[in-house]
TIVEX-736107 format. One record per residue (C-alpha): residue in three letters; x negated, y negated, z. Coordinates in steps of 0.02 Angstrom, whole numbers, padded with zeros to 5 digits, always signed. Layout:
<drenvos>
ALAXYZ
...
</drenvos>
This chain:
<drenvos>
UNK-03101-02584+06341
UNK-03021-02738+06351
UNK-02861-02805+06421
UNK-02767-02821+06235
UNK-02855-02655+06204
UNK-02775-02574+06338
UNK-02592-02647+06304
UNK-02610-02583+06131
UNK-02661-02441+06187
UNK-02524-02419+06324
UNK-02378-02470+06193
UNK-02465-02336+06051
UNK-02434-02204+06194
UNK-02251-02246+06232
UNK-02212-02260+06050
UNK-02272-02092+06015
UNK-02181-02000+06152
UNK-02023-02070+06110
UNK-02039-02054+05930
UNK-01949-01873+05927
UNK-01841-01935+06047
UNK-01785-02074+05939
UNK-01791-01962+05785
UNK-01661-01840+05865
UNK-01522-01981+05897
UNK-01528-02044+05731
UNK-01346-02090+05698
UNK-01326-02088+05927
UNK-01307-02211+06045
UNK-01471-02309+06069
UNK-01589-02239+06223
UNK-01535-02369+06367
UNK-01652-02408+06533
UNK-01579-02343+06670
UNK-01715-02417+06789
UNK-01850-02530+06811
UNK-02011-02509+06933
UNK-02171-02547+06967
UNK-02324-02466+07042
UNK-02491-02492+07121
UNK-02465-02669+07193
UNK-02493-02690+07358
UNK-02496-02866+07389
UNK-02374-02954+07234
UNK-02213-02914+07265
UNK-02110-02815+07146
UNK-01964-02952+07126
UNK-02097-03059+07079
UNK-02165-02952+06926
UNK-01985-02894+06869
UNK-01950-03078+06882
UNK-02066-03113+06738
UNK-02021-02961+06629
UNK-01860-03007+06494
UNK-01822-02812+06494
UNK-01677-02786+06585
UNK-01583-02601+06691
UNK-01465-02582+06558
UNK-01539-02644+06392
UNK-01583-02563+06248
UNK-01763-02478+06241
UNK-01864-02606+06141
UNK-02082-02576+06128
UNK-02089-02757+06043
UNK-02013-02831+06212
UNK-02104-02703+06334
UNK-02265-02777+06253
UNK-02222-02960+06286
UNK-02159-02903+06478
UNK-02317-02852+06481
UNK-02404-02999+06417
UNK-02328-03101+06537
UNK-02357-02986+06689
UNK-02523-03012+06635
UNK-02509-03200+06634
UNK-02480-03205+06830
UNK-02668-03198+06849
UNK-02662-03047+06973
UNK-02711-02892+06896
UNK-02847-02816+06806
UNK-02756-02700+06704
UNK-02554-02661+06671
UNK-02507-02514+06586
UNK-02319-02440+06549
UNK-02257-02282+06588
UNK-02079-02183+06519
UNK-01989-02051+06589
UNK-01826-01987+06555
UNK-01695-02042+06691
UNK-01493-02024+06707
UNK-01470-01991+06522
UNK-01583-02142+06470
UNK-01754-02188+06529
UNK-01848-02262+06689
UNK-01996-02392+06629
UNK-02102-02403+06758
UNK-02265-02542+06746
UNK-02397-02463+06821
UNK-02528-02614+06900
UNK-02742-02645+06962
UNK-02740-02793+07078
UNK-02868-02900+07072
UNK-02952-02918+07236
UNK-02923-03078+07338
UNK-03090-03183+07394
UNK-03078-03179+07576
UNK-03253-03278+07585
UNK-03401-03392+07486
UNK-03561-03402+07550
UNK-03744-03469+07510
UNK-03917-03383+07565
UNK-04073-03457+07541
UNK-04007-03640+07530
UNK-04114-03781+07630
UNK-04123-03931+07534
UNK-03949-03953+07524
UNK-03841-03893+07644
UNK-03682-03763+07627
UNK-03549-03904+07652
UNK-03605-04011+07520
UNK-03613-03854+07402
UNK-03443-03810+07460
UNK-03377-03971+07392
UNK-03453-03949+07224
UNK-03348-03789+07185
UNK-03170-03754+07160
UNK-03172-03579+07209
UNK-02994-03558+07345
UNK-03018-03444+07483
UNK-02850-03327+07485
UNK-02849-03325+07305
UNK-02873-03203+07171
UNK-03040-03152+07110
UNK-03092-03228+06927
UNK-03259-03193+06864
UNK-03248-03340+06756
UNK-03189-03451+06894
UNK-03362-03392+06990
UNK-03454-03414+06826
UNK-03378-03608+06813
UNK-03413-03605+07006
UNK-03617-03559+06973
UNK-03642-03676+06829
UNK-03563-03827+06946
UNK-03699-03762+07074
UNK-03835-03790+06928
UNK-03775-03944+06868
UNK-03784-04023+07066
UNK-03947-03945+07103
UNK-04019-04051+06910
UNK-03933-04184+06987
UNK-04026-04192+07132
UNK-04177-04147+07033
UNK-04216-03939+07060
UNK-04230-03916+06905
UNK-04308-03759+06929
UNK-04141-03681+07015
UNK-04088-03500+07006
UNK-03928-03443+07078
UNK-03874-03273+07070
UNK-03683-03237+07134
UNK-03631-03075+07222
UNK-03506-02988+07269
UNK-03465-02879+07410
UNK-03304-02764+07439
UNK-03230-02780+07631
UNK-03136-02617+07681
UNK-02971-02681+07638
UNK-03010-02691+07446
UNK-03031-02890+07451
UNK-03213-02958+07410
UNK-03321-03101+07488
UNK-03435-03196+07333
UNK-03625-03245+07410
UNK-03722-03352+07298
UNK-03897-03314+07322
UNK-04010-03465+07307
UNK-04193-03490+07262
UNK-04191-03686+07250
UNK-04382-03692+07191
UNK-04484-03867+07197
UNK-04406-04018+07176
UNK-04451-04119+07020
UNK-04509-04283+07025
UNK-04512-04410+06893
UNK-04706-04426+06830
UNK-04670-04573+06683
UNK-04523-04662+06612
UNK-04571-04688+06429
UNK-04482-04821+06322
UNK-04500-04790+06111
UNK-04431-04909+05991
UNK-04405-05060+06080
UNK-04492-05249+06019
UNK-04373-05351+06070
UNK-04368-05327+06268
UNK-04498-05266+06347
UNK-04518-05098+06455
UNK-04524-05158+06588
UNK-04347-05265+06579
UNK-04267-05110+06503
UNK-04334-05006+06673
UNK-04293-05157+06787
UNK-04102-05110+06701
UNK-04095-04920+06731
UNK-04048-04821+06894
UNK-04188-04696+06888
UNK-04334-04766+06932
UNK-04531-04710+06938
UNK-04518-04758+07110
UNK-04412-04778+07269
UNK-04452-04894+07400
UNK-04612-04935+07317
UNK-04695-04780+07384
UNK-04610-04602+07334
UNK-04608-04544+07190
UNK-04411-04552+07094
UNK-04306-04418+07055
UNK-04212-04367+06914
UNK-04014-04365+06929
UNK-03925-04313+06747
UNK-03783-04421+06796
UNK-03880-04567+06840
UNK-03972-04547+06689
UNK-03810-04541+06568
UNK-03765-04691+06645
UNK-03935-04773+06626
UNK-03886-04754+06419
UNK-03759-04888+06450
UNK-03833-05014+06572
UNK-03964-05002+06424
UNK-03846-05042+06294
UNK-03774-05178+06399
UNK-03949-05256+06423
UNK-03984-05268+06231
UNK-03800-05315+06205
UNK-03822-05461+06340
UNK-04004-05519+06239
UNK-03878-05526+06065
UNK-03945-05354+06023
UNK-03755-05300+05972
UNK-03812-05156+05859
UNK-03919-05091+05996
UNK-03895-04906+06031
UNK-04007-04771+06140
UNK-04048-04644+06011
UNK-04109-04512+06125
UNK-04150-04452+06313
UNK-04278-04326+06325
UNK-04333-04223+06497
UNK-04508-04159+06469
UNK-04523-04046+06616
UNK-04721-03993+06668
UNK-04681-03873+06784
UNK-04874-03837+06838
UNK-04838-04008+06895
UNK-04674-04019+06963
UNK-04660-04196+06870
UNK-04562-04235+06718
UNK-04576-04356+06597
UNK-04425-04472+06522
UNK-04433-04511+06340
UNK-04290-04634+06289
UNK-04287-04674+06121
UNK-04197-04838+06077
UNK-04137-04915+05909
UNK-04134-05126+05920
UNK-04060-05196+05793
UNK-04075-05377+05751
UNK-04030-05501+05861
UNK-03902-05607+05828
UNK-03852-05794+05898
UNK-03704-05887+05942
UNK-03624-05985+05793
UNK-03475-06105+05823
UNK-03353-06071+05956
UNK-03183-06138+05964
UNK-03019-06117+06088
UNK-02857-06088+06011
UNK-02692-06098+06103
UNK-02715-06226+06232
UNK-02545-06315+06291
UNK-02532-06332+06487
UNK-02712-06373+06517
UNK-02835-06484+06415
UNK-02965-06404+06314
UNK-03091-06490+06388
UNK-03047-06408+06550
UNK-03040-06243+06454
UNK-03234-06276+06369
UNK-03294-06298+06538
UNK-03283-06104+06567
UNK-03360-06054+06413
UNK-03524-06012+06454
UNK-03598-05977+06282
UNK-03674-06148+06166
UNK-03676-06134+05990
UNK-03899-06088+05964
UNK-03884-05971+06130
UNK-03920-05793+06114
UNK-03765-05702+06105
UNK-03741-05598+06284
UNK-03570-05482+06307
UNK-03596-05521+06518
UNK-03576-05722+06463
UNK-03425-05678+06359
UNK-03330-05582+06490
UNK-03359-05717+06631
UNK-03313-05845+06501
UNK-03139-05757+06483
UNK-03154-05717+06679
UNK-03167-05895+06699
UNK-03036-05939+06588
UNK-02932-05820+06655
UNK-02950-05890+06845
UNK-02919-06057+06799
UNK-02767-06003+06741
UNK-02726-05902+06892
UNK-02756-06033+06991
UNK-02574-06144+06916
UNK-02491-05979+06937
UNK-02506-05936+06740
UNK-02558-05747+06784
UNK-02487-05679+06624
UNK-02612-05771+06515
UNK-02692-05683+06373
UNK-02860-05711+06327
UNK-02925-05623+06173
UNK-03094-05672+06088
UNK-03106-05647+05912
UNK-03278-05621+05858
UNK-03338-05641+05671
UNK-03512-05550+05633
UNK-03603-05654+05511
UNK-03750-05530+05462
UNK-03853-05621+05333
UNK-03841-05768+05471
UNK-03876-05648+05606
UNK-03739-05758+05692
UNK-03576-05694+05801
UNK-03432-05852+05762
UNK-03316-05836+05929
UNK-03125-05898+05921
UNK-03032-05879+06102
UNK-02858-05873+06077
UNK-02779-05910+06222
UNK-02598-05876+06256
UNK-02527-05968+06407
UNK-02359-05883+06446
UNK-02236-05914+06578
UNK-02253-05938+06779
UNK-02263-05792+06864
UNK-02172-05755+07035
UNK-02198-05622+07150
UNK-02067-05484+07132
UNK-02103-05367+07247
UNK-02243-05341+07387
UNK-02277-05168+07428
UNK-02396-05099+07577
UNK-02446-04929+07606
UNK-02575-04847+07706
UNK-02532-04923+07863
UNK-02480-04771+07986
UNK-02501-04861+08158
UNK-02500-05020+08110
UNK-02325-05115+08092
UNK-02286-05179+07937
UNK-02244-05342+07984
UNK-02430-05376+08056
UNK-02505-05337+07883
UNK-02388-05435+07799
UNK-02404-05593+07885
UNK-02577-05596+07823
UNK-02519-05610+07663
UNK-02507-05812+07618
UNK-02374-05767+07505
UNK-02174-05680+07488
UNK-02057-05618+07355
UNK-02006-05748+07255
UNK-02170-05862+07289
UNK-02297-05923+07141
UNK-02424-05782+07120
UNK-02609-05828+07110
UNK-02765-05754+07106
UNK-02840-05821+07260
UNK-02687-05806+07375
UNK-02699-05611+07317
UNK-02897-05621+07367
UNK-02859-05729+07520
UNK-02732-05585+07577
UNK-02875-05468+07545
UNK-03000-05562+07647
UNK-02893-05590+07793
UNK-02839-05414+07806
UNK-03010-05346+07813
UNK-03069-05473+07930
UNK-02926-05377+08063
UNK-03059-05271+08084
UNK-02909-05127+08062
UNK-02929-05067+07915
UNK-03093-04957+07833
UNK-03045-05016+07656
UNK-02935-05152+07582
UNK-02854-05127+07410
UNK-02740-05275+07339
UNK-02700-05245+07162
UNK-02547-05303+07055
UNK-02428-05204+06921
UNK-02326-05305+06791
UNK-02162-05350+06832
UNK-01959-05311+06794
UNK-01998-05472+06672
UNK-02142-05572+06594
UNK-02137-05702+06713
UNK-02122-05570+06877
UNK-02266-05489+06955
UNK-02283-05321+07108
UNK-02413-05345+07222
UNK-02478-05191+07308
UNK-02565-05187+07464
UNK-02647-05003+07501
UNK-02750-05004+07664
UNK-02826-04855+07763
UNK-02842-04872+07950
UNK-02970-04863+08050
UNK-02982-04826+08238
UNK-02969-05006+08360
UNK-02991-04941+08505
UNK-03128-04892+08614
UNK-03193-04820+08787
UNK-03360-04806+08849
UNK-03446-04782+09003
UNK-03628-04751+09015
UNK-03781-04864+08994
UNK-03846-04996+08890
UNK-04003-05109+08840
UNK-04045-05288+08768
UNK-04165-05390+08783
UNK-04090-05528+08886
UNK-04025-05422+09021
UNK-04118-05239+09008
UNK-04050-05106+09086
UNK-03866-05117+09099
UNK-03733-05011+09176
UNK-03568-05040+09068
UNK-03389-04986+09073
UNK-03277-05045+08909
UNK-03101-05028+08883
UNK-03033-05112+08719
UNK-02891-05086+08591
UNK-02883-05216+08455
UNK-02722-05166+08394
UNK-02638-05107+08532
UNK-02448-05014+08502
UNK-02477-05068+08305
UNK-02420-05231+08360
UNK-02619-05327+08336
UNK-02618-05370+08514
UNK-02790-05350+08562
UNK-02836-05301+08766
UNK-02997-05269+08841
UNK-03080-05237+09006
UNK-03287-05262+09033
UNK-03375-05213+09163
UNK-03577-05240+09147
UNK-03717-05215+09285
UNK-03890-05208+09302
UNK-04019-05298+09387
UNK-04015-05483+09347
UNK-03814-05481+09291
UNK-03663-05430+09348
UNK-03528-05465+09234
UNK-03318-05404+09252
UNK-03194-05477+09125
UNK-03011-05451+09088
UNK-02939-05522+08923
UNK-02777-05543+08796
UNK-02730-05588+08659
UNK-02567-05608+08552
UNK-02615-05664+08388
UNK-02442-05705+08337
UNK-02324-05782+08480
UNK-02128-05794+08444
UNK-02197-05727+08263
UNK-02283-05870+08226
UNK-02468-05887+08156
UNK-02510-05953+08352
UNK-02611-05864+08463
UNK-02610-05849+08631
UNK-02697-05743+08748
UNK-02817-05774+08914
UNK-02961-05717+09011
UNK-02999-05663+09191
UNK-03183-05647+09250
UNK-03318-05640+09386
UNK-03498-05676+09325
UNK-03645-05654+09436
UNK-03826-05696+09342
UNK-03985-05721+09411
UNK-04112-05843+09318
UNK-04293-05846+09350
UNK-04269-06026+09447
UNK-04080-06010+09507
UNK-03906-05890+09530
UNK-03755-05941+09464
UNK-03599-05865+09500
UNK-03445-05903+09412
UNK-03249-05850+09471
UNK-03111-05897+09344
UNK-03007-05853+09202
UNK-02942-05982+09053
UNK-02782-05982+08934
UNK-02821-06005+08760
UNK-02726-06056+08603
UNK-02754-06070+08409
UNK-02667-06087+08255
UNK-02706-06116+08080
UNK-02690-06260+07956
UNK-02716-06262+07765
UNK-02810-06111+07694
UNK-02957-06099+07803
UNK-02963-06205+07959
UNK-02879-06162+08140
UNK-02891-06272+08289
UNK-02908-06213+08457
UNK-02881-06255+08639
UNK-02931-06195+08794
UNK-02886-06231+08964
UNK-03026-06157+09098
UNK-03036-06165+09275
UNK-03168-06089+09347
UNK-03262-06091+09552
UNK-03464-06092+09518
UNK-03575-06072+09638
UNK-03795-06122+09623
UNK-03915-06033+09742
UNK-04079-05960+09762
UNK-04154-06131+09699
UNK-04357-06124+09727
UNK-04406-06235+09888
UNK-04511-06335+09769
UNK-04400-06381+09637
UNK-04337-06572+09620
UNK-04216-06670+09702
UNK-04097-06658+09521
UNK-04122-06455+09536
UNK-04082-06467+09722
UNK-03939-06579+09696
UNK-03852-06431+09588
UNK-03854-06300+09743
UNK-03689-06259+09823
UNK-03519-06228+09754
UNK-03418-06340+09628
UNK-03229-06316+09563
UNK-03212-06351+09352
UNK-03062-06393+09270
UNK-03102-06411+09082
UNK-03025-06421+08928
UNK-03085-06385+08757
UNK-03022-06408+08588
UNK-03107-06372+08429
UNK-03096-06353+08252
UNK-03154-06235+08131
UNK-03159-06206+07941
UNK-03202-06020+07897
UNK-03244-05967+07707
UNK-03335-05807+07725
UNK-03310-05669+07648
UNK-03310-05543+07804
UNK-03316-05603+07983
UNK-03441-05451+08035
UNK-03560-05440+07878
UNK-03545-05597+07770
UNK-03633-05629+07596
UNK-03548-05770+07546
UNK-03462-05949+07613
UNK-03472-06039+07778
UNK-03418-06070+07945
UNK-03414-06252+08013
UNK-03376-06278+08205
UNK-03341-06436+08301
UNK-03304-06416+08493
UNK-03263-06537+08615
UNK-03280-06482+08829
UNK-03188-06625+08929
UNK-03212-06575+09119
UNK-03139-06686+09270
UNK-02934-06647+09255
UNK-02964-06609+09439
UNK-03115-06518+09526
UNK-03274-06572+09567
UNK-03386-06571+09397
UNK-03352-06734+09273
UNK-03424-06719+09106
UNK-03395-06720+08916
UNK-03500-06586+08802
UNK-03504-06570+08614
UNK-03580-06440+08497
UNK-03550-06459+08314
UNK-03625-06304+08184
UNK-03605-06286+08027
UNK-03680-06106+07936
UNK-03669-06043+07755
UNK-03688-05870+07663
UNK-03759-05881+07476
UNK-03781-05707+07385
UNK-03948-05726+07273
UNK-04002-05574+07188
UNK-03993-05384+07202
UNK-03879-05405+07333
UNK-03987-05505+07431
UNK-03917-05654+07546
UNK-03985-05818+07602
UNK-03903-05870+07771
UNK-03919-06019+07872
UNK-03892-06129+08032
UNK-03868-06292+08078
UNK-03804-06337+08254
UNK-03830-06495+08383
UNK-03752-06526+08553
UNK-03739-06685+08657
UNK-03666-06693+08855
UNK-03655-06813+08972
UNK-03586-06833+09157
UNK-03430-06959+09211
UNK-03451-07080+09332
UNK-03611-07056+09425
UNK-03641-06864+09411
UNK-03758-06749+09298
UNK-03720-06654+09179
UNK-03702-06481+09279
UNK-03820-06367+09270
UNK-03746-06226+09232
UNK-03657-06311+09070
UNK-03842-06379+09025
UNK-03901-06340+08859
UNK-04036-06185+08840
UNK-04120-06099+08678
UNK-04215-05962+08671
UNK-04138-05790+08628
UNK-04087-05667+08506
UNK-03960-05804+08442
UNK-04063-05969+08447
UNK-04231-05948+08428
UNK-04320-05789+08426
UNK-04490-05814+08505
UNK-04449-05845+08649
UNK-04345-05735+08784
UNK-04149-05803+08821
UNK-04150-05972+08900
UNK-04344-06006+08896
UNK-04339-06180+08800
UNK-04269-06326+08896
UNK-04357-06450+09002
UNK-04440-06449+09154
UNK-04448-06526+09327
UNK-04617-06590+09424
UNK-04619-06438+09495
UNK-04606-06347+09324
UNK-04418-06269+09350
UNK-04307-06261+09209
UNK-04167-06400+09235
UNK-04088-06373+09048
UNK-04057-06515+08939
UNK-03938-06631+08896
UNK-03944-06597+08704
UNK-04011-06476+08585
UNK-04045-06455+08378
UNK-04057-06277+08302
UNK-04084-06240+08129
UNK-04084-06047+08078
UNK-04143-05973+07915
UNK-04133-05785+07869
UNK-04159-05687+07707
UNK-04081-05515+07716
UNK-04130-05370+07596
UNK-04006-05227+07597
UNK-04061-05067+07617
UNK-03948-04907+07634
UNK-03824-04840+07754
UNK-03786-05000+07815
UNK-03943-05052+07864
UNK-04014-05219+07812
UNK-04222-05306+07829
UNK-04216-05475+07862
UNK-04355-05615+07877
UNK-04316-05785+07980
UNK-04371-05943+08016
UNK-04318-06030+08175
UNK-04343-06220+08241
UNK-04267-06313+08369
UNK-04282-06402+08544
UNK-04183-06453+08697
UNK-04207-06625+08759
UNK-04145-06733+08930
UNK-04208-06783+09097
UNK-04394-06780+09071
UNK-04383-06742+08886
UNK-04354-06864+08772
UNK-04244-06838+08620
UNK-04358-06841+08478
UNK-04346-06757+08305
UNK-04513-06722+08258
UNK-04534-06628+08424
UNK-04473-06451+08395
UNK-04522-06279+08425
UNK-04521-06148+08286
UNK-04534-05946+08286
UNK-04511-05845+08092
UNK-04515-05644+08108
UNK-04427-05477+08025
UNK-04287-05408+08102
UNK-04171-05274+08058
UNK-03984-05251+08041
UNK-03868-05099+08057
UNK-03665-05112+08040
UNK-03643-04964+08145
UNK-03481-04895+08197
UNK-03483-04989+08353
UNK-03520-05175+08276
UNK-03661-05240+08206
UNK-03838-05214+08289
UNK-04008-05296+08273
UNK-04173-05293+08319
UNK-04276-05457+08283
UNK-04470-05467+08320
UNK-04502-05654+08310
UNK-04692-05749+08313
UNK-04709-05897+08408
UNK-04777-06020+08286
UNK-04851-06174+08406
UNK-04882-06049+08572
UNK-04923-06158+08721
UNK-05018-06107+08864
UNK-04931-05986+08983
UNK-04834-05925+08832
UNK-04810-05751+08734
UNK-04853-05751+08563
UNK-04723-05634+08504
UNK-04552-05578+08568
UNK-04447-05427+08519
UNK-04231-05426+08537
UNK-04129-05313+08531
UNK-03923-05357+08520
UNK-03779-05313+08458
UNK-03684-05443+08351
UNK-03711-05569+08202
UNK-03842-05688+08245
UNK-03737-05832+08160
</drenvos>
């Protein structure tokens, strides 16, 4: 019997006992509850079922409000059955509600499940531990189960839940799994389609036949429901407007494990763009305006052209600080044309300021070192790419996993809230253990860093590095923002010992550093460094210029430099450029004279499917003062996991009679790379490299250059980004490898 079967029920009894009752006090005082009680519950506390009843010690005896009391006791969610009970009490009567609880689940679990594991099953379900026991919360529980095993493509799935009583009354639910083959995706079929081909409608779609080229693809229901409308969109973009996927079918073969996709589409005509005129325009000249419109009267009519046209529109704007314009296209369907007549009616409005800037997220961080990242204040024009600039520079912190800027209207039209929401990630980091790279091998390393130490964006860190051919210690600091202004300051102490096939160098020294920024994307810098080098272990044979360098030298240098910085991300950039001129002027006291310059310039273009095309180009020039050499230890080198890659670090420079590396007194590099993303992070990437060092007995000559291309790989790992580059050594000389594999951590440009 059911629940409202049993109330009735319960009521029918109560009515009928008290029927004589009633009958005898006709004409007498009404029967009156003397007391209210409950029984059976063991875990609900009485005061919280008498608080839902309406009945009342002291009331009149009404059945019509005993049944809603009951009702609502039932409500609460925590028994199985509720039943009343009347005996006479103190010259009235004592109702008494008599309860079942429903068990509490004290535990889920999952048998038989391998392809997925428990935790991600766990997530899937909304089944509380501690709560009350619902069959139709397991039931909504088991088909979630189903739906995220057909996501993932076991379509042949059967779970089973169970449940088993503990001593104490309470139950534990086990879903027993049989997971059965995974189904793979045998054909994608495409009906109904003559205007676009099937293989441009697949080249649209999530699911594919195949992943990576090689296994087989699998269905995922919510991947395919969402391949309906990148469909749609792809006929709507080719001025299919009427286009519309009529059906998707799963044919499963289960002798097979493979199932077939039947989508079923319904074209349309196509129609064309007609005239297309701008309505509205008062601050800016229409011509200006037309520029953005990227659909000509003739041109197929595409949705994706019309939204960047009002993107576009909408930017340019932005960009005057007009970010309450409306843009609304009106769009008149000519069918016997088979043409779509656009009118953009624009609607400038006001100026808008910045009301209000809000930032949350930020739990270690102080406030004030987000918001001086932000190149604007209350009260200041608001623009789209001062809100995108704030974004860029507070990801490039490097504190922060994600960066959300967004903005909410306004007290008033011409008023705008910007809100920053940021989630922190940890800056700081020990580690003590061991290391490899190709440059060095083997390393010992200690590292001690905090890039935003106290919340404050100071940044501190301590290096220690050992292994056979380098010992390296250094001691750094930075304050980004001295006296709260956008200059930093910070400095370095180290002590460098590396050992070169031909030569040592040691170096003892430390340097104070300064930057600050000017306009939107440029900061100069300046150095001071002072450093005590010392040459040894030169080869017997080596020439009088090598032999010349041996012993120990004091530099005083000073370098300035400027750069203009317009990527997107300073650790994995897909788009914009970095150009870099530096100037080394050594001889404010000490022993070494010279002047060095390197000037670089590289750039980050996004082509397609996420893809990027990167590049380098970089030259350096030094000379010594008076009548010394450039030293050799500030000589120019390539070779390297940063220069070019088929050749080991600091293999390409010229050479002395005796064939000793001296280094050169100027260099060209030009780096190319193409990088494929992949997943988790990890990127493919082919290169070309070319370049050559010239000086001494090298002469400086263009069409003289070495050149290496190769694969590589790329991971952003939690630790910085890390790559491994196998470069071929495209004119190999005698004496010379033919390939060479690196392995570093860092961009190579």
């Amino acid at each position: 019997m059911n629940r409202l079967g049993r109330w009735f029920l319960s009521i029918f009894f109560v009515v009928a006992a008290l029927l004589p009752v009633v009958a005898r006090g006709q004409g007498q005082p009404q029967i009156i509850i003397k007391d209210l009680a409950v029984e059976g519950n063991r875990r609900v506390q009485e005061a919280v079922i008498l608080g839902r009843v309406q009945t009342k010690v002291g009331s009149p005896f009404a059945p019509a409000r005993l049944s809603e009391d009951i009702r609502a006791i039932f409500a609460l969610g925590y028994f199985d059955d509720v039943q009343l009970k009347v005996d006479d009490f103190e010259g009235g009567v004592k109702v008494t509600f008599v309860v079942v609880e429903r068990p509490f689940m004290r535990d889920v679990d999952f048998v038989g499940n391998k392809k997925i594991d428990t935790k991600a099953l766990q997530e899937k379900i909304d089944l509380k531990l501690g709560s009350v026991y619902n069959p139709v919360d397991v039931q909504k529980a088991l088909e979630a189960l189903k739906s995220h095993y057909e996501e993932e493509g076991y379509f042949e799935v059967q779970i089973t839940p169970e449940t088993e009583k503990l001593p104490d009354g309470d139950v534990k639910v086990v879903f027993q799994v049989n997971e059965g083959r995974r189904i793979t995706i045998d054909k994608i079929v495409i009906e109904g389609n003559k205007g676009l081909s099937a293989s441009e409608i697949k080249g649209a779609m999530q699911t594919q036949e195949r992943q990576y080229f090689i296994l087989r693809g699998v269905v995922h229901r919510q991947r395919l429901e969402q391949d309906t409308d990148l469909i749609t969109q792809l006929y709507n973009d080719h001025g299919y407007i009427q286009a519309r996927v009529e059906s998707t079918d799963l044919q499963v073969d289960r002798a097979r494990a493979r199932v077939t996709i039947r989508i079923v589409i319904v074209e349309g005509p196509q129609f064309h763009v007609g005239s297309v005129d701008v309505t509205g325009t008062n601050v800016l000249p229409v011509e200006e305006v037309r520029r953005q419109i990227r659909l000509k009267p003739g041109d197929e009519f595409s949705r994706a052209k019309l939204r960047d046209t009002l993107n576009g529109i909408r930017a340019l704007y932005n960009a005057i600080g007009r970010a309450s314009v409306e843009v609304a296209p009106l769009a008149n369907q000519d069918n016997a044309a088979r043409k779509v007549h656009l009118t953009i009616e624009i609607a400038e409005g006001p100026e808008v300021f910045v009301e209000r800037i809000n930032i949350v997220g930020n739990v270690r961080s102080q406030e004030k070192i987000l918001r001086r990242e932000v190149p604007m204040a209350e009260g200041d024009l608001f623009t789209s790419q001062r809100l995108e600039r704030a974004r860029q520079r507070l990801v490039n912190l490097g504190y922060f996993e994600t960066v959300k800027a967004t903005t909410a209207p306004g007290s008033a039209k011409d008023k705008i809230i910007v809100n920053i929401e940021v989630t922190e990630k940890p800056t700081g980091m020990f580690s003590l253990g061991g290391g490899f790279s190709s440059v060095d091998g083997f390393l010992g390393t200690v590292d001690l860093s905090q890039r935003n130490f106290l919340g404050r964006g100071w940044e501190l860190f301590l290096r220690i590095r050992g292994g056979a051919n380098t010992q390296q210690g250094t001691i750094g600091f930075t304050e980004p923002w001295l006296f709260d202004r956008p200059l930093s300051a910070g400095f370095d102490l180290f002590n460098n010992r590396r050992l070169f096939t031909d030569y040592t160098v040691e170096s003892l020294g430390g340097d104070i550093r300064f930057s600050h920024p000017f306009f939107d994307f440029s900061r100069w810098y300046f150095t001071y460094r002072l450093t005590q080098d010392k040459i040894s272990d030169v080869a017997d044979n080596a020439s009088d210029v090598l032999k010349r360098e041996v012993g120990t030298r004091i530099t005083s240098l000073v370098e300035g430099s400027l750069s203009r910085d317009t990527r997107d991300s300073v650790f994995t950039p897909t788009r914009g450029g970095r150009a870099d001129l530096i100037v080394d002027v050594a001889g404010l006291g000490g022993d070494s004279k010279f002047v060095r310059t390197i000037a670089s310039v590289s750039y980050f273009q996004p082509v397609i499917w996420e893809t990027v095309l990167a590049g380098r180009v970089e030259g350096g020039y030094g000379f010594g003062l008076g009548d010394q050499d450039l030293p050799l230890n500030e000589r120019f080198y390539l070779g390297g996991p940063n220069s070019i890659r088929s050749h080991k670090f600091r293999q390409i420079s010229p050479v002395d009679e005796s064939g000793t590396k001296t280094g050169g007194t100027s260099e060209v590099l030009l780096n190319i790379e193409y990088l494929i993303p992949v997943i988790f992070g990890i990127r493919f990437a082919a290169f070309f490299d070319a370049g050559n060092v010239y000086g001494f007995t090298k002469d400086f000559d263009l069409t003289d250059v070495r050149k290496a291309a190769g694969v590589g790989v790329r991971w952003q790992s939690p630790f910085g980004p890390i790559r491994l580059d196998y470069g071929f050594n495209l004119d190999r000389k005698d004496g010379e490898k033919a390939s060479q594999v690196h392995f570093s951590v860092g961009a190579p440009f």
